[in-house]
C-alpha positions in Angstrom: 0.0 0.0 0.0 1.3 3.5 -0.4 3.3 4.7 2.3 1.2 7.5 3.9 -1.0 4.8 5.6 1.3 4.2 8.6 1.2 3.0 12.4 0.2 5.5 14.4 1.8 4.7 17.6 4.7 1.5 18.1 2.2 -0.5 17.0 3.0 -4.3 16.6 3.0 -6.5 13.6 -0.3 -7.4 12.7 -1.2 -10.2 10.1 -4.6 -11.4 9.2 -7.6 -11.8 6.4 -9.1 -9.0 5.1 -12.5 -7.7 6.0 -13.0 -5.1 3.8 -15.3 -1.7 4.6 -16.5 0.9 2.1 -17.6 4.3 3.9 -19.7 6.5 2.3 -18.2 10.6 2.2 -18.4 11.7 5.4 -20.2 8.9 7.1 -18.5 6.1 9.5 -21.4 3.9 10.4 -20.3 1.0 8.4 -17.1 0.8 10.1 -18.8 0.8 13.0 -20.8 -2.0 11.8 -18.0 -4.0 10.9 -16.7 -4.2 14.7 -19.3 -6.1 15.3 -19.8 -8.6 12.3 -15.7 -8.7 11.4 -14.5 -12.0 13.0 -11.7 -12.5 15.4 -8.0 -12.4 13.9 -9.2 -10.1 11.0 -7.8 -7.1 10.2 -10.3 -4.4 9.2 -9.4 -2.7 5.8 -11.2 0.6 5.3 -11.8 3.0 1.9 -12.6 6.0 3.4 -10.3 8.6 1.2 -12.1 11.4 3.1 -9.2 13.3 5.7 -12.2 15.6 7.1 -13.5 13.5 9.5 -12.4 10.8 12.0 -13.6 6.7 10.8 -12.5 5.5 14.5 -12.3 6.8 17.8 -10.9 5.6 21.0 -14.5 3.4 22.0 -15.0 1.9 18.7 -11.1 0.7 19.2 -11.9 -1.2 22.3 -14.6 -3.1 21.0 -12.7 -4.1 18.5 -9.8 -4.7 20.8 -12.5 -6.8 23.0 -14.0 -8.4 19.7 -10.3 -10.1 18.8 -9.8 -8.0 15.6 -6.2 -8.0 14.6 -5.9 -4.5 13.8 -7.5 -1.2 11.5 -6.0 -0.3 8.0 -7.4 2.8 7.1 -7.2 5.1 4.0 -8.0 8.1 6.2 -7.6 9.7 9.4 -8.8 8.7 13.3 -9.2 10.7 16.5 -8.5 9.4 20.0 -5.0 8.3 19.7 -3.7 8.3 23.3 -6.9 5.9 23.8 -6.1 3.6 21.1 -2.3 3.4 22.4 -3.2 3.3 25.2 -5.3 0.2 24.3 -2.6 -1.5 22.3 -5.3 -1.5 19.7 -3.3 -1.8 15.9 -3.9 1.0 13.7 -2.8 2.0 10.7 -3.8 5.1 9.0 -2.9 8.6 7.2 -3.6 10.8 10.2 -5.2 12.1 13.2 -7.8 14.7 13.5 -10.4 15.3 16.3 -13.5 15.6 13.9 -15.6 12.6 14.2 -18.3 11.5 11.3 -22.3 11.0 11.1 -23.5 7.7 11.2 -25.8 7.7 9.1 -25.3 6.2 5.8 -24.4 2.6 4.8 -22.0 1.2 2.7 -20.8 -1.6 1.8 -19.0 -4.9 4.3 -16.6 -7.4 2.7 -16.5 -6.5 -1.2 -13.8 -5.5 -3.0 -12.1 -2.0 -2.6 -9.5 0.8 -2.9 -7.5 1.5 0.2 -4.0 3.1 -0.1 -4.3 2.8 -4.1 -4.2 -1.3 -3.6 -7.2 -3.3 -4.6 -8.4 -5.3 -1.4 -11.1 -8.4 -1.8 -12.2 -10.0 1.8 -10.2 -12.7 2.4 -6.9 -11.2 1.4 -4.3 -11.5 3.6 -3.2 -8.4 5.2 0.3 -7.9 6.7 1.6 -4.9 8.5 4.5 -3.5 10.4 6.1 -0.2 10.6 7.7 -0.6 7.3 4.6 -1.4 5.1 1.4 -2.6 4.3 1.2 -5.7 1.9 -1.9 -7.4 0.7 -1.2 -10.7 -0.6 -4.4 -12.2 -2.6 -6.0 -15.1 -1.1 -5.5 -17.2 -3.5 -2.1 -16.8 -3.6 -1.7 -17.1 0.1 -0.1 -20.5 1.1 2.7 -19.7 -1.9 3.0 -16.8 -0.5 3.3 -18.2 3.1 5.6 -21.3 1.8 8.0 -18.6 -0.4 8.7 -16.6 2.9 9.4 -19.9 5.4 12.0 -21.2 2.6 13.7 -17.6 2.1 13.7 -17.3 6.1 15.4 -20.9 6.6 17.7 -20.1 3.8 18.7 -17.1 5.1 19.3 -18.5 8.5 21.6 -21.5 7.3 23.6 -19.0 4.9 23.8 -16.2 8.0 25.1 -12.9 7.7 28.9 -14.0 6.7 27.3 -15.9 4.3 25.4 -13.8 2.8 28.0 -10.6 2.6 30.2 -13.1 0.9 27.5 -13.7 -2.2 26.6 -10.0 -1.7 30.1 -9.0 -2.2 29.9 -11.1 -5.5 26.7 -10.2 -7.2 28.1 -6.4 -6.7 31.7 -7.0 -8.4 29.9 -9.4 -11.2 26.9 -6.6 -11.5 29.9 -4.1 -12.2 31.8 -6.0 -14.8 
């Protein structure tokens, strides 16, 4: 995802499926919905695009927090962020502001949208740390998972020596 959506506290690694949440302009009622039909261990993806209002505040983080939701991935801004640290709740977003939204009109739950210029079906797994946001399609999801454990066990046998060593030669070859 681009890079403006960021943790906005030491927030920890979070990885889970996608539950996906449309907001209309203005309006954070669906989001608020989706605390209460997401299921444990996802991670709520939001399209929200709109930076004049708040999605999220500090009570809408706890239940979430309470509900077993990995964490919030938001194209757009929250208020209450000394609560949400203060909870530990993840949340990844483009900004704080202390402006909340009506609740009012509906949107759409778990279908297919935009957030941080990435397209994100339900289901996708989400992964995110203070160095990125990557959504990896369901369906590609156990290659995915299989690709990293075999780069992560190959790195550990070839350790750090080993690795400056072919470093050190894909430089001088790259060079030449």
């Amino acid at each position: 995802m681009r890079y403006n959506i960021r943790p906005l506290w030491d927030a920890p690694r979070i990885a889970g499926p996608a539950f996906t949440v449309h907001l209309s302009p203005g309006d954070n009622l669906m989001l608020h919905a989706a605390m209460y039909e997401a299921p444990p261990g996802s991670v709520v993806v939001v399209q929200s695009g709109d930076m004049n209002f708040a999605a999220i505040g500090g009570n809408v983080a706890r239940i979430a927090k309470e509900r077993g939701i990995a964490g919030l991935v938001l194209d757009g801004v929250v208020r209450d962020i000394a609560e949400i640290r203060a909870l530990r709740f993840p949340v990844y977003a483009r900004g704080i502001l202390p402006v909340p939204g009506t609740k009012v009109r509906p949107g759409v739950l778990n279908q297919p949208i935009i957030c941080g210029d990435v397209s994100v079906h339900a289901g996708d797994i989400i992964v995110a740390d203070e160095e990125g946001i990557v959504v990896v399609p369901s369906a590609q999801a156990s290659k995915a998972f299989n690709d990293g454990i075999k780069r992560q066990e190959k790195e550990e046998a070839e350790g750090y020596e080993g690795w400056k060593k072919q470093h050190h030669a894909r430089v001088t070859a790259a060079l030449l």
